[in-house]
VOBA-1610 file (N, C-alpha, C; in pm, whole numbers, padded with zeros to 5 digits, always signed):
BEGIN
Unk+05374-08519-03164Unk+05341-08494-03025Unk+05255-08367-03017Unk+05135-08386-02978Unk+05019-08235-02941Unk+05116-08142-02811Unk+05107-08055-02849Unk+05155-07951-02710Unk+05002-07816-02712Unk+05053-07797-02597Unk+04922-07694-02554Unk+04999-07602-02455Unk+04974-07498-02414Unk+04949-07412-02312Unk+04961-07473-02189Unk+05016-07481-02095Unk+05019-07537-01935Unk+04902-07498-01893Unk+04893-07605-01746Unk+04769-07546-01700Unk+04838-07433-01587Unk+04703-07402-01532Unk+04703-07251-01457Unk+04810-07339-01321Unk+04900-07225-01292Unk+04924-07234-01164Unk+04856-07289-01047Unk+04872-07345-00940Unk+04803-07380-00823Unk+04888-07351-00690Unk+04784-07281-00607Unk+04887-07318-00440Unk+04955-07196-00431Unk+04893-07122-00484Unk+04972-06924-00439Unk+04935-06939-00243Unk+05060-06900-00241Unk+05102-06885-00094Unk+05190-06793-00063Unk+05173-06697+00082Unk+05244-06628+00071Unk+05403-06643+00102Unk+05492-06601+00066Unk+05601-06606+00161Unk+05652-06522+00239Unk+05624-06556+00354Unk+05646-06423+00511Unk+05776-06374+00549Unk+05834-06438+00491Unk+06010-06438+00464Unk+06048-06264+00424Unk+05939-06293+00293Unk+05949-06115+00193Unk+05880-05999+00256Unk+05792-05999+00372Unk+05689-05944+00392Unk+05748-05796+00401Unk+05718-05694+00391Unk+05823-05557+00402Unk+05669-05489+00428Unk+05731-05303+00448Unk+05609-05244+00447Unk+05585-05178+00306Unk+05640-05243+00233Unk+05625-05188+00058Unk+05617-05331+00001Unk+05656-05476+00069Unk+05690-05576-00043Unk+05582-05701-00001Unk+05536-05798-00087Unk+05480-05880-00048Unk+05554-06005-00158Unk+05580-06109-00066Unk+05616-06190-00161Unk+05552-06327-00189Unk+05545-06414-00316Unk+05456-06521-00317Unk+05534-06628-00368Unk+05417-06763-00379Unk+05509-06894-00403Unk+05367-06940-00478Unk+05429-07033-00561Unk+05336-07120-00595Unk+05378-07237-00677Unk+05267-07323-00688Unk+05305-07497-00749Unk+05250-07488-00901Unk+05315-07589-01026Unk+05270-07568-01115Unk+05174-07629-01131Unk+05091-07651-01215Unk+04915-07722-01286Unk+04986-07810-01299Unk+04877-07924-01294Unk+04912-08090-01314Unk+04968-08104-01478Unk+04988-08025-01544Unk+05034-08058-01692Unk+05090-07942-01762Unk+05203-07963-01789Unk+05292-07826-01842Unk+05284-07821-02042Unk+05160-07884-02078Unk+05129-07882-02225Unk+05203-07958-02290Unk+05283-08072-02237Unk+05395-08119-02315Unk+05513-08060-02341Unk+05511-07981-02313Unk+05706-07897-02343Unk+05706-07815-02179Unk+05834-07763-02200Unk+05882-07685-02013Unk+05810-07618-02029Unk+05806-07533-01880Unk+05741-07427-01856Unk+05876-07307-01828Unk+05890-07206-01913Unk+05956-07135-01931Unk+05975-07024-01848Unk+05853-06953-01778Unk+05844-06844-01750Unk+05718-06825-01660Unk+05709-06710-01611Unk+05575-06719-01530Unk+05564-06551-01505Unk+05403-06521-01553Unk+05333-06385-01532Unk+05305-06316-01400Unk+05325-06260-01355Unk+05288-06209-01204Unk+05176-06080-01235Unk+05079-06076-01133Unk+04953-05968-01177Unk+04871-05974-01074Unk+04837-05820-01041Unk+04810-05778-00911Unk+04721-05652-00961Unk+04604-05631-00844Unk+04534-05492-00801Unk+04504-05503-00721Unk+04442-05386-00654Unk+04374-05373-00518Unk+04252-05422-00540Unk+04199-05458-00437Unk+04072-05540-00403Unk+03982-05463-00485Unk+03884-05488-00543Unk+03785-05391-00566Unk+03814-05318-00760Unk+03929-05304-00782Unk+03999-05271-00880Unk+03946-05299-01034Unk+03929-05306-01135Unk+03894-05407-01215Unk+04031-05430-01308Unk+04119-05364-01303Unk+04239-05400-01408Unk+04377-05463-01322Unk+04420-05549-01398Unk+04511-05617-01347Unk+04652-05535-01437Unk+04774-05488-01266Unk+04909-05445-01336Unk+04987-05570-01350Unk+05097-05546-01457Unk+05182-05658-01395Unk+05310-05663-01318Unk+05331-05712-01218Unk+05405-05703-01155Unk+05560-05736-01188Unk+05553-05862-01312Unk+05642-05876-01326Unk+05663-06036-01395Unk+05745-06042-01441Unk+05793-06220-01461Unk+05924-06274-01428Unk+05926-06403-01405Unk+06033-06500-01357Unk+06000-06617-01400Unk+06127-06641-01394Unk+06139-06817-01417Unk+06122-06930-01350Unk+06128-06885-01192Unk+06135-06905-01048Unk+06012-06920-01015Unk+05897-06995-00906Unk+05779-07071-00892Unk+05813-06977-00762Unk+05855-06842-00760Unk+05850-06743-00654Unk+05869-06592-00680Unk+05846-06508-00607Unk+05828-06348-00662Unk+05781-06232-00573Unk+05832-06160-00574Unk+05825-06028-00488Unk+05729-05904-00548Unk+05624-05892-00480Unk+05555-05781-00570Unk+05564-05630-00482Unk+05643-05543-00528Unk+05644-05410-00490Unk+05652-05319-00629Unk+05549-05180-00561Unk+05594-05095-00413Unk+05410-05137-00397Unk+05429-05171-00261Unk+05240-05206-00197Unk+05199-05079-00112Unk+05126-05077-00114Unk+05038-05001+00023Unk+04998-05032+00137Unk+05096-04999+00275Unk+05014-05072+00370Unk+04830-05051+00405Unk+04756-05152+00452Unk+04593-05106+00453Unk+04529-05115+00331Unk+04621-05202+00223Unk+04546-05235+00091Unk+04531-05411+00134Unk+04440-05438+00040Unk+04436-05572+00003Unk+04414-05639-00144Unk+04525-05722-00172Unk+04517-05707-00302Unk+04532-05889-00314Unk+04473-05829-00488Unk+04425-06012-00527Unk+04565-06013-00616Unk+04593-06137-00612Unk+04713-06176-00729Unk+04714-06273-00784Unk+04732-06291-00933Unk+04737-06414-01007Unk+04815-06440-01060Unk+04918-06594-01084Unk+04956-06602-01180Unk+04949-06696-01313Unk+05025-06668-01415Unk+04998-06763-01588Unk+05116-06797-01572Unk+05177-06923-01646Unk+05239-07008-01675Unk+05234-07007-01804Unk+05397-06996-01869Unk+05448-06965-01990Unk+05532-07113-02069Unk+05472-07169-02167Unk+05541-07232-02223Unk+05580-07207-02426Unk+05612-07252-02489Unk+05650-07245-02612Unk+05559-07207-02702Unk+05478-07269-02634Unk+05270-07231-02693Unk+05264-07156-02654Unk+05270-07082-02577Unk+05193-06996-02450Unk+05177-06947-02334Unk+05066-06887-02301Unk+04990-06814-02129Unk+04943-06925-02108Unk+04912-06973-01976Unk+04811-07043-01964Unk+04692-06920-01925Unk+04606-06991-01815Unk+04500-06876-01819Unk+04530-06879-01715Unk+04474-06749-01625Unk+04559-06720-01489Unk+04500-06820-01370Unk+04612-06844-01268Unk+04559-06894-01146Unk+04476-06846-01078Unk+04373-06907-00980Unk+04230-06847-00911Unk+04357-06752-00832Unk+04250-06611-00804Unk+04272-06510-00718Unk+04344-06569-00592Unk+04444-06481-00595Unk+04535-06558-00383Unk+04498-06347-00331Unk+04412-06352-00289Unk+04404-06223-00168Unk+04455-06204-00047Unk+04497-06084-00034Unk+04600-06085+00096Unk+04583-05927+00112Unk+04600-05894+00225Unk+04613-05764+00338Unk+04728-05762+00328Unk+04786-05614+00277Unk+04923-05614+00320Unk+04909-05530+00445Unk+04987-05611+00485Unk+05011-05510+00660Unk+05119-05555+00703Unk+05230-05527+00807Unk+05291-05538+00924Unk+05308-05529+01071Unk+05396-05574+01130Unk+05327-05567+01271Unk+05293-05417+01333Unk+05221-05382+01423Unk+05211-05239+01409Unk+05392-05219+01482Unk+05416-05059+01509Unk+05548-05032+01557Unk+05512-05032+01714Unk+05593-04981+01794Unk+05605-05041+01931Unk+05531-04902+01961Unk+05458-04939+02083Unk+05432-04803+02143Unk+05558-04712+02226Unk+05449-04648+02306Unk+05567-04505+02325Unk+05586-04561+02539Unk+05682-04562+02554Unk+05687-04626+02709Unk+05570-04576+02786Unk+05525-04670+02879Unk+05378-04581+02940Unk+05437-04517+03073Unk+05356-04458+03109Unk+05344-04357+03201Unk+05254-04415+03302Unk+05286-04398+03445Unk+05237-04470+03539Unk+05180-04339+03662Unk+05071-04360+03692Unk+05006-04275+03789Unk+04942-04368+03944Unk+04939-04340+04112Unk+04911-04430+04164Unk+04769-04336+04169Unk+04658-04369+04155Unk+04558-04325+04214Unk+04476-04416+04334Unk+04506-04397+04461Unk+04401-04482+04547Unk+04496-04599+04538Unk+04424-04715+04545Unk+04516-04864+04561Unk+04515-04878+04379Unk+04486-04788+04317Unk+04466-04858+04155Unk+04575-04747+04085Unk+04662-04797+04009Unk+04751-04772+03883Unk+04714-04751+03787Unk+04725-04590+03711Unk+04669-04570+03596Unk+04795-04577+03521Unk+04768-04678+03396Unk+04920-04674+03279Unk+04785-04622+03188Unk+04927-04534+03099Unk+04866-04442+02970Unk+05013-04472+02874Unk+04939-04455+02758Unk+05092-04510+02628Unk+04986-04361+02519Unk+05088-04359+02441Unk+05024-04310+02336Unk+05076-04460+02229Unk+04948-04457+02158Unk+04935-04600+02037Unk+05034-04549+01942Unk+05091-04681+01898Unk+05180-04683+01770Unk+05117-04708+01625Unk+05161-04686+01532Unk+05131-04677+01376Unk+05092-04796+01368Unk+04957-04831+01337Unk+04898-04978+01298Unk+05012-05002+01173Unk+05034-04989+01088Unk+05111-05061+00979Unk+04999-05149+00903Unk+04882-05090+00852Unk+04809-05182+00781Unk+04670-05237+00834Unk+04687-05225+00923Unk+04606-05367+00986Unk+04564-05272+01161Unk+04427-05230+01184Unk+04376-05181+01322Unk+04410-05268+01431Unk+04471-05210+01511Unk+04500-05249+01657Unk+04410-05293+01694Unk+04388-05389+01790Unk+04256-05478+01807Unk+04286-05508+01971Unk+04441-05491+02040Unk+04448-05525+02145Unk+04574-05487+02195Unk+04606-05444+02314Unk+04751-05449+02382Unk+04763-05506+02455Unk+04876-05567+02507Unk+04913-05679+02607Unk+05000-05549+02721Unk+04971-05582+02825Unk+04999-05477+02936Unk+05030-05604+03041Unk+05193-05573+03055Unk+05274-05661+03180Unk+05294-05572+03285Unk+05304-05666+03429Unk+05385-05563+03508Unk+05458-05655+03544Unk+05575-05593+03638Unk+05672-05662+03672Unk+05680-05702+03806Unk+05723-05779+03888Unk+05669-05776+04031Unk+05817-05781+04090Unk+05794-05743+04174Unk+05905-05712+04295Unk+06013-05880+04277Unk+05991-05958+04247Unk+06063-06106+04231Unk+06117-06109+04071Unk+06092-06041+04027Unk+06119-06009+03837Unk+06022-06054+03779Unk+05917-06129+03788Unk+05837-06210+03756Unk+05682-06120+03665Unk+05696-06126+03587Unk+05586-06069+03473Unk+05450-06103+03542Unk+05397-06060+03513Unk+05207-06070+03513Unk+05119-05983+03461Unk+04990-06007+03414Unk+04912-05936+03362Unk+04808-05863+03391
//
Protein backbone atom coordinates (compact mmCIF):
# COMPACT_ATOMS: atom_id res chain seq x y z
CA UNK A 1 0.00 0.00 0.00
CA UNK A 2 1.72 3.68 -1.14
CA UNK A 3 1.11 6.20 1.78
CA UNK A 4 2.00 9.88 1.42
CA UNK A 5 1.62 12.99 3.44
CA UNK A 6 -2.21 14.22 3.69
CA UNK A 7 -3.38 16.84 1.80
CA UNK A 8 -3.43 20.48 3.12
CA UNK A 9 -6.25 21.34 5.31
CA UNK A 10 -9.37 23.14 3.83
CA UNK A 11 -12.25 25.49 5.23
CA UNK A 12 -10.29 27.51 8.12
CA UNK A 13 -13.13 29.26 9.75
CA UNK A 14 -13.39 31.17 12.50
CA UNK A 15 -14.99 30.14 15.66
CA UNK A 16 -16.81 33.22 17.38
CA UNK A 17 -17.58 31.07 20.26
CA UNK A 18 -13.49 31.68 21.28
CA UNK A 19 -13.34 35.23 20.27
CA UNK A 20 -11.63 37.01 23.54
CA UNK A 21 -9.62 40.26 23.56
CA UNK A 22 -6.33 38.12 23.63
CA UNK A 23 -7.90 34.79 21.92
CA UNK A 24 -8.95 33.90 18.49
CA UNK A 25 -10.20 30.63 17.79
CA UNK A 26 -10.37 28.40 14.47
CA UNK A 27 -11.95 25.31 12.76
CA UNK A 28 -11.22 23.57 9.89
CA UNK A 29 -12.04 20.45 7.40
CA UNK A 30 -9.49 17.90 6.37
CA UNK A 31 -8.00 17.62 2.41
CA UNK A 32 -9.83 15.19 0.32
CA UNK A 33 -7.06 12.45 1.15
CA UNK A 34 -5.33 11.70 4.42
CA UNK A 35 -2.20 9.76 2.40
CA UNK A 36 -3.59 6.46 3.20
CA UNK A 37 -3.02 6.14 6.98
CA UNK A 38 -4.90 8.63 9.92
CA UNK A 39 -4.28 11.89 10.33
CA UNK A 40 -2.68 12.18 13.66
CA UNK A 41 -2.14 15.64 14.52
CA UNK A 42 -2.39 19.07 13.21
CA UNK A 43 0.19 22.29 13.06
CA UNK A 44 -1.25 25.63 13.98
CA UNK A 45 0.84 28.91 12.57
CA UNK A 46 0.25 32.43 12.70
CA UNK A 47 1.78 36.21 12.11
CA UNK A 48 0.70 39.47 11.72
CA UNK A 49 -0.27 40.62 8.41
CA UNK A 50 2.65 41.92 6.71
CA UNK A 51 5.16 39.68 8.85
CA UNK A 52 7.30 37.27 6.90
CA UNK A 53 7.86 34.44 9.61
CA UNK A 54 5.39 32.16 10.72
CA UNK A 55 5.14 31.36 14.96
CA UNK A 56 3.62 28.35 15.98
CA UNK A 57 0.86 28.48 17.79
CA UNK A 58 0.55 25.21 18.63
CA UNK A 59 -0.75 21.52 17.84
CA UNK A 60 -3.81 19.27 18.37
CA UNK A 61 -5.43 16.43 17.43
CA UNK A 62 -8.78 18.20 17.26
CA UNK A 63 -9.90 19.87 13.54
CA UNK A 64 -10.12 23.03 16.18
CA UNK A 65 -7.79 25.51 18.18
CA UNK A 66 -7.35 28.58 20.10
CA UNK A 67 -4.56 30.91 19.16
CA UNK A 68 -3.36 33.25 22.03
CA UNK A 69 -2.05 35.91 23.45
CA UNK A 70 -3.35 38.29 20.11
CA UNK A 71 -3.33 41.90 19.79
CA UNK A 72 -6.36 43.74 19.52
CA UNK A 73 -5.99 46.08 15.94
CA UNK A 74 -3.76 43.27 14.48
CA UNK A 75 -4.65 41.19 11.62
CA UNK A 76 -3.26 38.06 11.25
CA UNK A 77 -2.95 35.24 8.58
CA UNK A 78 -3.11 31.57 9.86
CA UNK A 79 -2.35 28.27 8.47
CA UNK A 80 -2.68 24.97 9.08
CA UNK A 81 -0.53 21.25 8.14
CA UNK A 82 -1.91 18.03 8.69
CA UNK A 83 0.18 15.32 10.36
CA UNK A 84 0.24 11.79 9.42
CA UNK A 85 2.89 8.76 9.88
CA UNK A 86 4.68 10.18 6.74
CA UNK A 87 4.32 13.51 7.64
CA UNK A 88 3.42 17.61 7.28
CA UNK A 89 1.37 18.10 4.68
CA UNK A 90 2.06 21.53 3.18
CA UNK A 91 0.20 24.25 4.85
CA UNK A 92 -3.44 25.32 4.21
CA UNK A 93 -4.07 28.66 1.97
CA UNK A 94 -3.81 31.72 4.38
CA UNK A 95 -7.44 32.23 6.60
CA UNK A 96 -6.86 36.27 7.58
CA UNK A 97 -8.71 37.80 10.21
CA UNK A 98 -8.83 41.22 12.33
CA UNK A 99 -8.74 40.53 15.72
CA UNK A 100 -11.06 42.85 17.34
CA UNK A 101 -14.07 42.96 19.75
CA UNK A 102 -17.03 44.76 20.22
CA UNK A 103 -15.94 48.19 21.21
CA UNK A 104 -16.91 48.75 25.28
CA UNK A 105 -20.03 50.74 26.06
CA UNK A 106 -19.85 54.37 26.15
CA UNK A 107 -19.99 56.67 29.10
CA UNK A 108 -24.00 57.73 29.78
CA UNK A 109 -24.66 60.94 27.70
CA UNK A 110 -25.34 64.11 28.91
CA UNK A 111 -28.30 66.03 27.72
CA UNK A 112 -28.50 69.90 27.13
CA UNK A 113 -32.01 71.74 25.84
CA UNK A 114 -30.79 74.40 23.56
CA UNK A 115 -33.82 76.27 21.70
CA UNK A 116 -36.39 73.44 20.54
CA UNK A 117 -33.06 71.20 19.78
CA UNK A 118 -31.28 68.66 22.35
CA UNK A 119 -27.68 68.53 22.53
CA UNK A 120 -26.51 64.69 23.72
CA UNK A 121 -22.65 64.47 24.27
CA UNK A 122 -21.02 60.84 25.44
CA UNK A 123 -17.43 60.58 25.70
CA UNK A 124 -16.47 57.37 23.08
CA UNK A 125 -15.55 54.01 24.39
CA UNK A 126 -12.32 51.84 23.64
CA UNK A 127 -12.73 50.64 19.97
CA UNK A 128 -11.32 47.11 20.97
CA UNK A 129 -9.58 46.60 17.61
CA UNK A 130 -11.64 47.72 15.10
CA UNK A 131 -12.55 52.07 14.55
CA UNK A 132 -15.90 53.12 15.52
CA UNK A 133 -17.64 53.83 12.37
CA UNK A 134 -21.09 54.71 14.02
CA UNK A 135 -23.37 55.18 17.17
CA UNK A 136 -26.88 54.37 17.44
CA UNK A 137 -28.55 57.23 19.59
CA UNK A 138 -32.26 56.28 21.07
CA UNK A 139 -34.59 58.38 22.85
CA UNK A 140 -37.24 57.40 24.83
CA UNK A 141 -40.66 58.94 24.50
CA UNK A 142 -43.03 59.83 27.06
CA UNK A 143 -45.19 56.24 26.12
CA UNK A 144 -41.75 54.12 26.74
CA UNK A 145 -41.43 53.75 23.22
CA UNK A 146 -37.72 54.07 21.66
CA UNK A 147 -36.95 56.16 18.56
CA UNK A 148 -34.19 57.48 16.72
Amino acid sequence: MYTRVPDSPISLAEDSLQRTATTIGITWADGSNNGGVAITNYKIEYRAQGDSTFLEAGTTASKAFSITPLTLGTTYEIQVSAENSVGYSDPSALFTILHAIRPDQPSAPATVNSGTDIVVTWTAPTANGSPITSFQILFQQQDGQFSE
